[in-house]
Each structure stands twice: as C-alpha cells, then as structure tokens.
Wavefront OBJ file of the C-alpha trace (Angstrom):
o trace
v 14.561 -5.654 35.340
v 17.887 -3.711 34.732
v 17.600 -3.276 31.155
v 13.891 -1.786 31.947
v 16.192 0.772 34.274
v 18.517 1.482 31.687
v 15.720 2.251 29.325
v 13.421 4.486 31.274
v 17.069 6.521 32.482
v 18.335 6.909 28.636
v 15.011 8.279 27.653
v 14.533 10.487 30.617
v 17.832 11.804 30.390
v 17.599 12.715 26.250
v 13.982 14.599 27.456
v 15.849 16.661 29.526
v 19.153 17.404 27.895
v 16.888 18.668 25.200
v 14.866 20.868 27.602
v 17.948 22.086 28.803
v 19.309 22.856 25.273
v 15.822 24.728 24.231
v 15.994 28.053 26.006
v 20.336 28.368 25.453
v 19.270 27.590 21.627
v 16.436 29.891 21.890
v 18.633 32.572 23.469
v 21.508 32.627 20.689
v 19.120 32.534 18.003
v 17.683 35.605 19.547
v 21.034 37.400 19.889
v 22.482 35.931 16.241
v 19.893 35.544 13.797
v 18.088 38.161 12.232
v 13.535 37.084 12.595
v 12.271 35.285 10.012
v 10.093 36.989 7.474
v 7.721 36.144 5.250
v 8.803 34.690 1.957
v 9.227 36.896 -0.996
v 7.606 35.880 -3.944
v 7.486 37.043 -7.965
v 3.992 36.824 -9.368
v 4.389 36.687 -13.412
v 1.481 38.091 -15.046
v 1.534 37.438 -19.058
v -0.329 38.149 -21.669
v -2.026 35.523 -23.695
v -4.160 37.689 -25.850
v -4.472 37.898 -30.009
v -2.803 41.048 -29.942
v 0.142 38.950 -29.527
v 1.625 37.163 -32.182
v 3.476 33.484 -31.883
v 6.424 34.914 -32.182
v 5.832 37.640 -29.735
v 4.286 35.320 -27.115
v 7.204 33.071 -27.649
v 9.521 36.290 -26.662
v 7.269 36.935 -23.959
v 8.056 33.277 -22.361
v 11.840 33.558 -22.360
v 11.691 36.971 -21.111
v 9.796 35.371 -18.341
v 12.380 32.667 -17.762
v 15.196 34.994 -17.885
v 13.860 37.033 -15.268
v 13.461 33.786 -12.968
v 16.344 32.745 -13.440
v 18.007 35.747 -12.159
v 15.844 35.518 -9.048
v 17.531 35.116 -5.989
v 16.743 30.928 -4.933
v 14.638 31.551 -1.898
v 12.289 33.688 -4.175
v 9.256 32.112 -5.256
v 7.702 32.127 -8.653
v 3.854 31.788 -9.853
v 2.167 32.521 -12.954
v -0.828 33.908 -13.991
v -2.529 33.819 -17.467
v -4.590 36.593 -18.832
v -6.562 37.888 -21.506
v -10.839 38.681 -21.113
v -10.305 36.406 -18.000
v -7.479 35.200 -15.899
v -6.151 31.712 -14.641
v -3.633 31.105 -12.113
v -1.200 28.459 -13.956
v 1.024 28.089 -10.802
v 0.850 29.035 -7.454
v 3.772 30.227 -5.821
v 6.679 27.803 -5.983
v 10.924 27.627 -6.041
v 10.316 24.825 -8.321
v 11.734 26.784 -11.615
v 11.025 24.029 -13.780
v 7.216 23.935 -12.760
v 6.744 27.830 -14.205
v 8.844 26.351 -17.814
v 6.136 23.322 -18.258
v 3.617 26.224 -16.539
v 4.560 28.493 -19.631
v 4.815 26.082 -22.407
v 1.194 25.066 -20.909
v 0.033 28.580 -21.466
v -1.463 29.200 -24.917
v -2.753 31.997 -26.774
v -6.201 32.787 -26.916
v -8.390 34.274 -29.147
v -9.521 37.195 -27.070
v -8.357 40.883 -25.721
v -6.533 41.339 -22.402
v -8.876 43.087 -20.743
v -8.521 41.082 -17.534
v -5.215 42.898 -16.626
v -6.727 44.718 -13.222
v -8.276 41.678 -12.628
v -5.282 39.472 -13.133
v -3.325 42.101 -11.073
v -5.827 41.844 -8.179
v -5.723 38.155 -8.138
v -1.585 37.747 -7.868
v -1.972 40.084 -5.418
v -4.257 37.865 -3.345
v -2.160 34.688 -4.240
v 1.220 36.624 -2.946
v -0.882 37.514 0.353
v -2.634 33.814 0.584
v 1.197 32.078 0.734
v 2.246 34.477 3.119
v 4.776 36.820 0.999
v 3.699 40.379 1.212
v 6.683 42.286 1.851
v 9.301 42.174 -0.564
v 7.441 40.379 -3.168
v 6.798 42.307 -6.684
v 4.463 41.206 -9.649
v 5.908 41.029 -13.206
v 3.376 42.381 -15.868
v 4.616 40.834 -19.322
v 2.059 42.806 -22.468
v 1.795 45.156 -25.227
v -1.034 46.763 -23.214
v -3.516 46.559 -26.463
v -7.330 47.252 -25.143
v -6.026 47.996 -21.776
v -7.576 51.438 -20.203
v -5.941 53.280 -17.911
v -5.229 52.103 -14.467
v -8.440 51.319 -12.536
v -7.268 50.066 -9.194
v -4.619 50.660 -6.396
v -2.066 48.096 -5.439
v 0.646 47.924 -2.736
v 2.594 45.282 -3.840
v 5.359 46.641 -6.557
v 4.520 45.859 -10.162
v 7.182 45.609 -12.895
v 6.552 45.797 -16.397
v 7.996 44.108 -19.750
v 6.086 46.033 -22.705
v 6.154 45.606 -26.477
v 5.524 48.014 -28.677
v 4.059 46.720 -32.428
v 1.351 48.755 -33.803
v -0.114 52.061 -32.660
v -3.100 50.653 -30.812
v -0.589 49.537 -27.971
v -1.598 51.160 -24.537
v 2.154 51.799 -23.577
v 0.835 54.580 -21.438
v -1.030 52.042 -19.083
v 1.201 50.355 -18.233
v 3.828 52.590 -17.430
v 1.187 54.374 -15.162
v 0.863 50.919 -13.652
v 4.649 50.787 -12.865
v 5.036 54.367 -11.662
v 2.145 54.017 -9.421
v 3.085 50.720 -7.411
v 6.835 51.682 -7.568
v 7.676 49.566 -10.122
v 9.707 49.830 -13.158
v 9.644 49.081 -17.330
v 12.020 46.869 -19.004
v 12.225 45.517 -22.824
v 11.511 41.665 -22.987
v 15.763 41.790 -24.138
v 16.384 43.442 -20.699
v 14.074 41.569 -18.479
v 16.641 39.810 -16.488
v 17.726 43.093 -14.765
v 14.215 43.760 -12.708
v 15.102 40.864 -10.739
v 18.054 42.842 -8.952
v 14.794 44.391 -6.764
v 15.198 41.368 -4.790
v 18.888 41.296 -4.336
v 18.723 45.143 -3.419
v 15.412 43.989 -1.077
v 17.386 40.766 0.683
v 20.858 43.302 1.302
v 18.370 46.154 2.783
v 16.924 43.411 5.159
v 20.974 42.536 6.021
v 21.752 45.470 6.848
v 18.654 45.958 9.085
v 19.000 42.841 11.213
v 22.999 43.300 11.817
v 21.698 46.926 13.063
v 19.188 45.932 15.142
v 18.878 42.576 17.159
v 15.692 40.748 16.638
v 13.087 40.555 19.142
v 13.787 37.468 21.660
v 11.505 34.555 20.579
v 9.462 32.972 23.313
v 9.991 29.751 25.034
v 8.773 26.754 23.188
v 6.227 25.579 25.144
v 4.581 23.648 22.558
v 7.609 21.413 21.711
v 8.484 20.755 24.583
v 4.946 19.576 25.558
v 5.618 17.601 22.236
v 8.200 15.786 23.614
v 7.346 15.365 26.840
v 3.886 13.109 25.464
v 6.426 10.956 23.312
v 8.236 10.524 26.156
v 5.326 9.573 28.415
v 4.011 7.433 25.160
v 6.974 5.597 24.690
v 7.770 4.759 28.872
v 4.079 3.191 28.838
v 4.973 0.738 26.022
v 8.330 -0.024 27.480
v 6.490 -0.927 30.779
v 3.531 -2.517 29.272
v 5.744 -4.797 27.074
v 8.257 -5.167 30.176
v 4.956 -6.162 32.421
v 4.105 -9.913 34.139
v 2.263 -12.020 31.738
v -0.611 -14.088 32.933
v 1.115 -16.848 33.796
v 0.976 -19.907 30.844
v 0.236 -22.794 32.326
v -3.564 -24.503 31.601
v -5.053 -24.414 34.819
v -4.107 -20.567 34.986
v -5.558 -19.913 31.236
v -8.724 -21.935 32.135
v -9.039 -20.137 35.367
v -8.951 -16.832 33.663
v -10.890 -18.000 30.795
v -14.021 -19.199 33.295
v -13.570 -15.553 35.041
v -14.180 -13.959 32.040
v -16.757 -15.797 30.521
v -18.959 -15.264 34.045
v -18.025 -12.117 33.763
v -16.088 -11.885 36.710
v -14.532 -8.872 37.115
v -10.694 -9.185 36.893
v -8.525 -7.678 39.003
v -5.585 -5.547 38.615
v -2.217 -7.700 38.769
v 0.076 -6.713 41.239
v 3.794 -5.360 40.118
v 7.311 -4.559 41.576
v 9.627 -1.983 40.665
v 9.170 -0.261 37.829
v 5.973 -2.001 37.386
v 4.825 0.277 40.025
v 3.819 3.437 37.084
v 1.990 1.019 35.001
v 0.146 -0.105 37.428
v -1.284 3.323 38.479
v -2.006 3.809 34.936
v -3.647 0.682 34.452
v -5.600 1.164 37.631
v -6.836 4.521 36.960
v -7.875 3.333 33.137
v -9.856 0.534 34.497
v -11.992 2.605 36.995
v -12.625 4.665 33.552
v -14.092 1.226 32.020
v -16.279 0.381 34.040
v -17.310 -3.124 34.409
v -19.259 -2.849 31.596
v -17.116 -1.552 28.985
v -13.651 -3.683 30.827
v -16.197 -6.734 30.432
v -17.115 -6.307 26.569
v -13.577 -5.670 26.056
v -12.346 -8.615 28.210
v -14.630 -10.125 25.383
v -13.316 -9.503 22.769
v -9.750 -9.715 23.400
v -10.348 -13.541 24.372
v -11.812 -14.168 21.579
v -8.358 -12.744 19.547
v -6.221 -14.682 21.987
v -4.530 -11.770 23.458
v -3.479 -11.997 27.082
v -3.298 -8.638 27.969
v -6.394 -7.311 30.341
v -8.686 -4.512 28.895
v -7.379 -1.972 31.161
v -3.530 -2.368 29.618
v -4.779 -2.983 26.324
v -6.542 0.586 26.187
v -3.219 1.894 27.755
v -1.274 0.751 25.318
v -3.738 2.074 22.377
v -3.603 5.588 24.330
v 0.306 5.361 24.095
v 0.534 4.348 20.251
v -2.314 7.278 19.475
v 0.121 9.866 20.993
v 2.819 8.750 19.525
v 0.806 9.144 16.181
v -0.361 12.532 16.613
v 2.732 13.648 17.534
v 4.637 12.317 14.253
v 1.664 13.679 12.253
v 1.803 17.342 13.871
v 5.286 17.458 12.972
v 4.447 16.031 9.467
v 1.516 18.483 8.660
v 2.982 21.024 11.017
v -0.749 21.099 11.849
v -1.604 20.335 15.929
v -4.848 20.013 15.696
v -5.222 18.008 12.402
v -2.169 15.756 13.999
v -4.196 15.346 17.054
v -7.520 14.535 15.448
v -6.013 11.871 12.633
v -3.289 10.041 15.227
v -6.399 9.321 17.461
v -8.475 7.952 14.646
v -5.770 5.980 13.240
v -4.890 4.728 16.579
v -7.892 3.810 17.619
v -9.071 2.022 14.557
v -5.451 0.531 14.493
v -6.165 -0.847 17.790
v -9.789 -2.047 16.710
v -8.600 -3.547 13.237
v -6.291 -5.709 15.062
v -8.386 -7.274 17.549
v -10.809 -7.756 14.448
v -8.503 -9.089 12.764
v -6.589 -11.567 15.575
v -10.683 -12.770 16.494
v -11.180 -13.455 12.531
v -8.022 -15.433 11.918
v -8.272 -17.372 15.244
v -11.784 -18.506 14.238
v -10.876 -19.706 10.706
v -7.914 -21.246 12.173
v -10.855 -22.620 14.392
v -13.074 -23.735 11.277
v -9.726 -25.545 9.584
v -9.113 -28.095 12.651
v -12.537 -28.740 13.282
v -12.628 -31.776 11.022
v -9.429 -33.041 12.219
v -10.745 -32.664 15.757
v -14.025 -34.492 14.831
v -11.980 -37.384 13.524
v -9.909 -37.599 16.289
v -12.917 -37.725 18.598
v -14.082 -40.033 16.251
v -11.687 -42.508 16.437
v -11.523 -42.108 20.579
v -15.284 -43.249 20.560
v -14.299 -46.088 18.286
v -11.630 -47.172 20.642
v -14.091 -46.940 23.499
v -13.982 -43.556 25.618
v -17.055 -41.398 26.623
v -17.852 -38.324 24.420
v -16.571 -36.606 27.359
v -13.177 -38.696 27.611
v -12.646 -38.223 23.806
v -12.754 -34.184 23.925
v -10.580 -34.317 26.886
v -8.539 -36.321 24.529
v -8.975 -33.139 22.008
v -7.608 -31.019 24.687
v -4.950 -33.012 25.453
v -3.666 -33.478 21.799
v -5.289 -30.904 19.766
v -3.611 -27.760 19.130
v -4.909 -23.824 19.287
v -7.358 -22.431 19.146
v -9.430 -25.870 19.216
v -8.140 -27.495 22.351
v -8.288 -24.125 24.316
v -11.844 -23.965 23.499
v -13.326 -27.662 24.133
v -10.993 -27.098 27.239
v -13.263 -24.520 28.329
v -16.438 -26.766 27.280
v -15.269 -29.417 29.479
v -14.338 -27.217 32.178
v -18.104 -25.684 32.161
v -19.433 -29.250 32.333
v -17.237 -29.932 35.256
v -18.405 -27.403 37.429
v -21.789 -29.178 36.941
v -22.978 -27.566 33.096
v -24.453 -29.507 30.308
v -22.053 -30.381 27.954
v -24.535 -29.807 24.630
v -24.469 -25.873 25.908
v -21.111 -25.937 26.387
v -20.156 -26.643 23.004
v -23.132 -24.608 21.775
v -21.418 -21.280 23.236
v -17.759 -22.578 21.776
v -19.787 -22.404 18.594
v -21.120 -19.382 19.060
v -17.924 -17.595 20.303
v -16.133 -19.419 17.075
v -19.281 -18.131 14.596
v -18.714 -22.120 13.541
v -22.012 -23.384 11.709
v -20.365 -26.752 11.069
v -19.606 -27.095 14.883
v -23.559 -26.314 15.393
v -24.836 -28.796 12.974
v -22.344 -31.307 15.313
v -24.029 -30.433 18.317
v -27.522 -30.925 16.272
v -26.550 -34.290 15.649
v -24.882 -35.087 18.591
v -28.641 -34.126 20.729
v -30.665 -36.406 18.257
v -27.839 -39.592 18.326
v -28.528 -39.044 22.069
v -32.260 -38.731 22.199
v -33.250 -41.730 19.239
v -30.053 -43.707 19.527
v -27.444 -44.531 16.014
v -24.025 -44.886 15.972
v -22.465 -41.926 16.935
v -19.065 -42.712 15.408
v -20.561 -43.124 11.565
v -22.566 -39.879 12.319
v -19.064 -37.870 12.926
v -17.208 -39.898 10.249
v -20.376 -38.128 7.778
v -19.935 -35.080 9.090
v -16.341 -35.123 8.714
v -16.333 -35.582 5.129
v -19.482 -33.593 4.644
v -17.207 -30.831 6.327
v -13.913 -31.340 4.423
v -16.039 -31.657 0.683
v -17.545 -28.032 1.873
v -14.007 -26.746 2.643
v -12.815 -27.859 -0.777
v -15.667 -26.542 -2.872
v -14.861 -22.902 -0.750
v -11.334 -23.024 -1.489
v -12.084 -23.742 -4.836
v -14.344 -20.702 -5.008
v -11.911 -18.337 -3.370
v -9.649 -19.045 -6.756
v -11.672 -18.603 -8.856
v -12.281 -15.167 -7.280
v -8.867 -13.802 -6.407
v -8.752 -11.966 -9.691
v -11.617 -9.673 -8.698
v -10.659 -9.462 -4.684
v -6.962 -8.128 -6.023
v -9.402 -5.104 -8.001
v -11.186 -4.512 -5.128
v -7.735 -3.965 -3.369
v -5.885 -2.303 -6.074
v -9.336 0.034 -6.421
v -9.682 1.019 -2.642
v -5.657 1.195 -2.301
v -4.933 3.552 -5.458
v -6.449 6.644 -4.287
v -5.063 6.524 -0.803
v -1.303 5.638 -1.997
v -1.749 8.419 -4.213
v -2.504 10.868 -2.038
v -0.399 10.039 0.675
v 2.319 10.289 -2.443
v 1.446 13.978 -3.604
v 1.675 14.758 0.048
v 5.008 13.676 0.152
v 6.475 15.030 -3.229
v 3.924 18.176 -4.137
v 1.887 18.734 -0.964
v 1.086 22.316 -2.151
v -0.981 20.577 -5.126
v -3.422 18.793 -2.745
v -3.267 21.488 0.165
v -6.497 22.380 -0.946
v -8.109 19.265 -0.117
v -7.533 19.446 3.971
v -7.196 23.710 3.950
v -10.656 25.023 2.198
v -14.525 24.287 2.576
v -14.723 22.770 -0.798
v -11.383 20.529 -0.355
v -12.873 19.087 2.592
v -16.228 18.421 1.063
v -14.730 16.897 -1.723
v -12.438 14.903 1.083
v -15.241 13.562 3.003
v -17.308 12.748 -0.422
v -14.257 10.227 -1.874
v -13.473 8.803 1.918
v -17.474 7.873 1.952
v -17.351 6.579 -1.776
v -14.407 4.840 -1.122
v -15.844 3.090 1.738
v -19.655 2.232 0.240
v -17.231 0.822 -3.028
v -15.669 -1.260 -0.565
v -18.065 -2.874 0.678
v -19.714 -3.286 -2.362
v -16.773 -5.321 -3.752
v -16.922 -7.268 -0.835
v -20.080 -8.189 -1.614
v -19.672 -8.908 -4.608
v -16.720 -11.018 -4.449
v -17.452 -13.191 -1.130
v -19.515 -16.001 -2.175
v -20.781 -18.555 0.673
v -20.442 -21.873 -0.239
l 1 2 3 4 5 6 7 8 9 10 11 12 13 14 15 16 17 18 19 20 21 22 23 24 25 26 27 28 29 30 31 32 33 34 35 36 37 38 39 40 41 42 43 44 45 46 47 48 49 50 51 52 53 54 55 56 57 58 59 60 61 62 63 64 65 66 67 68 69 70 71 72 73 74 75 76 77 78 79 80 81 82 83 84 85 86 87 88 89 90 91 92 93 94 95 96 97 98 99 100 101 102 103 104 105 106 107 108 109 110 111 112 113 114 115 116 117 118 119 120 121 122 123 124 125 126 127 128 129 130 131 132 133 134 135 136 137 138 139 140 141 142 143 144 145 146 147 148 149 150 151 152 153 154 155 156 157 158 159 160 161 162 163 164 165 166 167 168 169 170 171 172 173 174 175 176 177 178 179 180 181 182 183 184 185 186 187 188 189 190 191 192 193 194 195 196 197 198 199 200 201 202 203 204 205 206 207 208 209 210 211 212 213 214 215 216 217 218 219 220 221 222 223 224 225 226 227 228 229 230 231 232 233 234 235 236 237 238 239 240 241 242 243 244 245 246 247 248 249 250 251 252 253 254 255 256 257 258 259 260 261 262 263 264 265 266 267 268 269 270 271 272 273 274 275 276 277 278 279 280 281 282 283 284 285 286 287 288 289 290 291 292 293 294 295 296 297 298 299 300 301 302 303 304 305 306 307 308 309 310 311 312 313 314 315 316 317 318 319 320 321 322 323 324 325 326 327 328 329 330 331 332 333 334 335 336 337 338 339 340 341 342 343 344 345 346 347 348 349 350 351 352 353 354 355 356 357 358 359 360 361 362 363 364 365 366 367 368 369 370 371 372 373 374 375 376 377 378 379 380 381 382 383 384 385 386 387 388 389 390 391 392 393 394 395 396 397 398 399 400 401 402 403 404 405 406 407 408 409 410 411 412 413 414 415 416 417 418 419 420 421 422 423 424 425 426 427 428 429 430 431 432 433 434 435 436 437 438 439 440 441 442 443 444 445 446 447 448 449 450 451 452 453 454 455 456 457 458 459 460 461 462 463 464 465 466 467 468 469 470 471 472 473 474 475 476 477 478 479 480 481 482 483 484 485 486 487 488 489 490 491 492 493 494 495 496 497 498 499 500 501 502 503 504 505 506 507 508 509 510 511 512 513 514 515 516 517 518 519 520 521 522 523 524 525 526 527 528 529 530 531 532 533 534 535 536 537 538 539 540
C-alpha cells in the first residue's frame, strides 16, 4: 500500500514542521510584538428621563454617535439606558451600527434619573465582565436634574456631556463625577473630542511596548497536543479505511454470519505493513469490549450490514469524536465544552447510523418479501422442496433477503429446524408478515392444504397492506414535514446566531440560568419530537 505510505509520511511530516515552527514563532512574537491587553471599551450612559425634552434627547443621541465615531476601531461600544432604573441596551460591541438601532431603540420615559450611580455601577461591571478594564472610560450623557451628589467611587474614567436648561440642573454632580474618576466635561456640540482619551491611551501603550520587550510567552503545549490528536485521529481512519475487508465471497459471509449469531467470539484479523498500528489499536479496544459488549455490538452491526468488526468500528467512532472536539474547541475556543459536545455528537453519530443502516436494511427487507414469497411460490409450483425453493431465493434473490434465508438454510444444514430458522430471520428483520408465513407454513404442514395457494394469499394479502401504508404515509407527509421543520428551526437558528452574533446567545452556554434554560428547550424539543412521531406514524 504505497499511497497508504505516502499518506501517513505527508501528515507526519506537516505535524512536525508545525512543531518545529511553534517555538521560532513563539520566540519572535516575544521579541517583536508588544502582549496583548485587554480590550478597551466605551460604556455610553444616557439619559432617558422627562427632564429631557425630544429635542434634547434627540441631541443627546448624535452626540453619542459622534463620539463613536471618533473612537479608535478596536474600541468597543455599549449602551446603557437610565432614568429611576437602568437597562443595558447593548453590551459591548465594534458593531457601530448595533449602538445607532441601540439608540433609536432607546425612548424616553416618564420618570427622573435617579438611577445614575446605579447605571454607573453597572457599565462598570459590564466593562469588567468582557474583559476591558484598563483603558476603557464610561461616557455619562445628562442634564443631571434630581441627581445628588456623587455617592460612590469608581476606577474606571467617566466622561461627561451635560446640558444645561433650567435651574434645577445638577451641573455640579456631574462635574464632581468627572473630576473624581479623572474624567472630563464636554458640550453635546463638542462630544467628538473626549474620544482622543483613547488615541492618547493606545500611543502611551506604543510607546511602552517599543521601550520594554514583552514578557516571553510560554510554549504552546495545548496546541500542539491539539494537533497531535488530529493527527492520531486522522492516521486511524486512513488505516481503518486502508484495512483488509472480510473477504466477499458467500461461503466467507455465511461463515462469519453463523460465528456471530453463536456468538462466537471473532478474532482479530491479521495485517501487514502499515496494518501493523491498527491492529494494536484494534486489539487493545477489543480486550476493552469484552465479549459481552464486542458480542452485542457484533449484533448490531450485522443487522446494518456493515462488515467492519466491533473492535474497528469503536476505533473508528473514537477517531471521528476527536476529530470533533478538536474542530469544536477551536470553534468555541472552549476545551472542555469542545471535548464534552465532539464526544456526544460522535458517539450518537456513530449510534444514529447503525440505527439507521439496521432500519433501512429491514424495510428494504419488508419490500422484497412478497416478491420472495412469489418466487418461492412459483418454485413449489414447478416442483422443488420448500427447502430447494429458498435455496432458489438465495440463489436469485437480492439483499438483504437472500443473505438472510441464506443463513436460515445454513442453520438447517448444520442439523436446525427450518420453522426456527426463519422464525429468528423474522425476528432479526422485526418482519410480522414473515411471522404470519411461518404461522401458516407450521399449520399447511401439520393439517395438510396446498401450500402454493396459501403463499399466493399471503402474497397479495401482503402487497394490498403495503399499498394501503403507502397510501397512508401521503396522506401524512404534510404533518411529518412540521414535525421536521418544528424540531429543525430552533437548532438551525441557534447554530446561526452562533455563527453571525454569538455574543447574543453567549448567555445560553456561559451562566446558570442560560444553561437551565438550554437543557429545558433540548428536553422540550425532544418530548415534542416524539410526540409528533406519534402522532403522525399510523400502523396500517
């Protein structure tokens, strides 16, 4: 296997020219770039009170845009609404179109600003929540009407854009708020001109780092452990996919299919080369099993059809889970969430498809079935033995039918009867029509009748049944596409805002309450589910 060679040497070698190119990277960056700080961020604070009048609070609104737009880009920008009580409008962002429809979305209310401390306190908590303490500043944007003097200490810089209107406007206040956080006052006119306390803030923090070289970052230990699993995850599929196949001939299928079904343990298929690594793997993963857990396994994947032993198939699960968790980590820049969700997904990935290969096969089972009964029909008409007619099945008869009354007759050969043969083929296919066969194959036997008429019945008993169901699976399609559209919604949606706004949902997966509310609608999702189901699958 050359190409296999080829394969496993490209991928090794781009593993470690990237190792190699980590700590020389890591090394310039420490001599040439300044450390990364924390972002700096402008919390706008304005006031929605009655003491302002429409065309003040309009004022008040470009004042506030003028000043963001002479923000430096990397600055961020929220908002917060106050008069007897506060509301945060916009969290942090460098979105400035968000704070204009934020704005226009603030209206006046009817009541005093009173909440001004509290306001205050709360930016302050929303600067230090998205990570931006140093160099960040609030903007205060009032006429300071029924606001006392100041009542609390802040050390985050607060700048001020005050009206003056009437005589009841607390001026005083607010200046004191300025002078005491090192802020200044501006006129709503001259607004644009605090935000030069950033650009004087970003060439102080220039002039530090071209001083002073920045501490040497450490090695990246957890990247490269990062990429050394998708390397590891990546090799096993390569080798699992490049592996020996059980070999496709019949007597080699029926062999293996009579091992497994007297649970005979199978054992690990020898390989050459570069075989050699998934073989240990394989090898160690089936000791894990257990001939238990490698024989319900062995099971199941019969029953889908797949060829692959339950040692390799759990391999290969392991191999796309990593691969998951390490695409979501990067994704959610989260380890442990990426981690917890790519081994979920995996493993239910892995489990869904083995569900789904077992259902398809037997209602590809269920569709020959009358076809097979005619043709063994029309063999008894022409003279063979029931036997002779399902070896004519087998013979003739495509998947999964003739791989199934192949293993019937193979059972009866080895000295079985052949009514429990075909009962366990209809109990491994979940086939009711095959059952009622069987039924009235045992009483033709035991009182006598023409056998072929009964199967002839049966046939179009069976074919009438299938038409009525497909009939009924029509008539409901409208309300299986709800149930789809209904379950599918919420999940595109959110996997959408994660994509395009992911700080509008971070609240879901980051607080108590989020993830309360998360678990809630994944639970409701899935009771709804099945609830559809049941009401749309009718049994005919």
């Amino acid at each position: 296997m050359v190409w296999l060679t080829r394969v496993t040497r490209v991928l090794a070698a781009g593993v470690v020219a990237l190792l190699l190119a980590l700590p020389a990277g890591t090394a310039s960056a420490s001599v040439t770039s300044p450390a990364a700080g924390s972002p700096r961020i402008a919390m706008i604070l304005l006031d929605v009170s009655r003491a302002l009048s429409n065309v003040e609070t309009q004022d008040a609104r470009e004042a506030a845009l003028r000043y963001a737009s002479a923000l430096p880009s990397d600055v961020e920008v929220g908002l917060v609404k106050f008069s007897e009580q506060w509301q945060e409008m916009l969290p942090p962002t460098a979105n400035r179109a968000e704070l204009a429809g934020a704005l226009n979305a603030s209206h006046r209310s009817g009541q005093t600003a009173t909440a001004i401390y509290d306001a205050l306190t709360a930016a302050e908590a929303a600067v230090r929540a998205a990570g931006g303490a140093a160099g960040s500043r609030l903007l205060v944007l009032s006429e300071g009407e029924s606001i006392s003097s100041p009542a609390l200490t802040l050390t985050i810089p607060v700048d001020v854009v005050a009206w003056h209107s009437d005589a009841d406007d607390n001026l005083t206040a607010l200046q004191a708020i300025a002078s005491e956080s090192g802020g200044r006052v501006a006129t709503p006119a001259d607004s644009a001109t605090l935000a030069s306390a950033f650009a004087a803030t970003a060439h102080a923090a220039t002039e530090g780092s071209a001083g002073a070289p920045s501490a040497p970052q450490g090695f990246p230990w957890g990247l490269v452990l990062l990429l050394a699993c998708v390397f590891a995850a990546f090799l096993s599929v390569v080798l699992l996919l490049a592996g020996p196949r059980s070999a496709d001939n019949p007597a080699r299928r029926l062999e293996a299919q009579l091992e497994r079904h007297y649970a005979a343990r199978r054992e690990s298929r020898a390989t050459e080369g570069d075989g050699k690594v998934a073989s240990a793997a394989i090898g160690s993963v089936a000791r894990l099993l257990g001939s238990t857990g490698e024989r319900r396994l062995a099971l199941r994947l019969d029953l889908a059809g797949i060829t692959r032993s339950p040692a390799e198939w759990v391999v290969f699960g392991c191999a796309v889970s990593l691969v998951l968790a390490a695409l979501l980590t990067v994704v959610t820049n989260s380890l442990l969430a990426g981690i917890l969700i790519g081994a979920l997904v995996g493993w239910l990935g892995m489990r869904l498809i083995v569900s789904v290969r077992i259902s398809r096969r037997q209602a590809a089972f269920a569709e020959q079935l009358p076809d097979v009964l005619q043709l063994v029909a029309g063999a008894l008409q022409s003279g063979f033995s029931l036997p002779q007619a399902l070896d004519t099945v087998v013979r003739e008869g495509s998947q999964p039918a003739a791989g199934e009354f192949s293993r019937a007759l193979a059972e009866t050969r080895i000295g079985g009867e052949l009514e429990v043969a075909m009962n366990k083929v209809a109990d491994r296919m979940n086939s009711t029509d095959l059952r009622w066969t069987i039924m009235a194959i045992g009483i033709q036997r035991q009182v006598g009748g023409n056998l072929v008429e009964v199967l002839s019945n049966t046939v179009d008993t069976m074919r009438e049944r299938a038409q009525m169901r497909r009939q009924v699976r029509a008539l409901s399609a409208e309300g299986r596409l709800s149930a789809y559209i209904l379950v599918a919604l919420p999940l595109l949606m959110a996997g959408y805002m994660f994509l395009v706004r992911r700080d509008y949902i971070r609240a879901l997966y980051t607080t108590a309450p989020g993830l309360t509310m998360l678990i809630g609608s994944v639970v409701l999702i899935v009771v709804g589910s099945i609830w559809m189901r049941n009401i749309v699958r009718l049994e005919v």
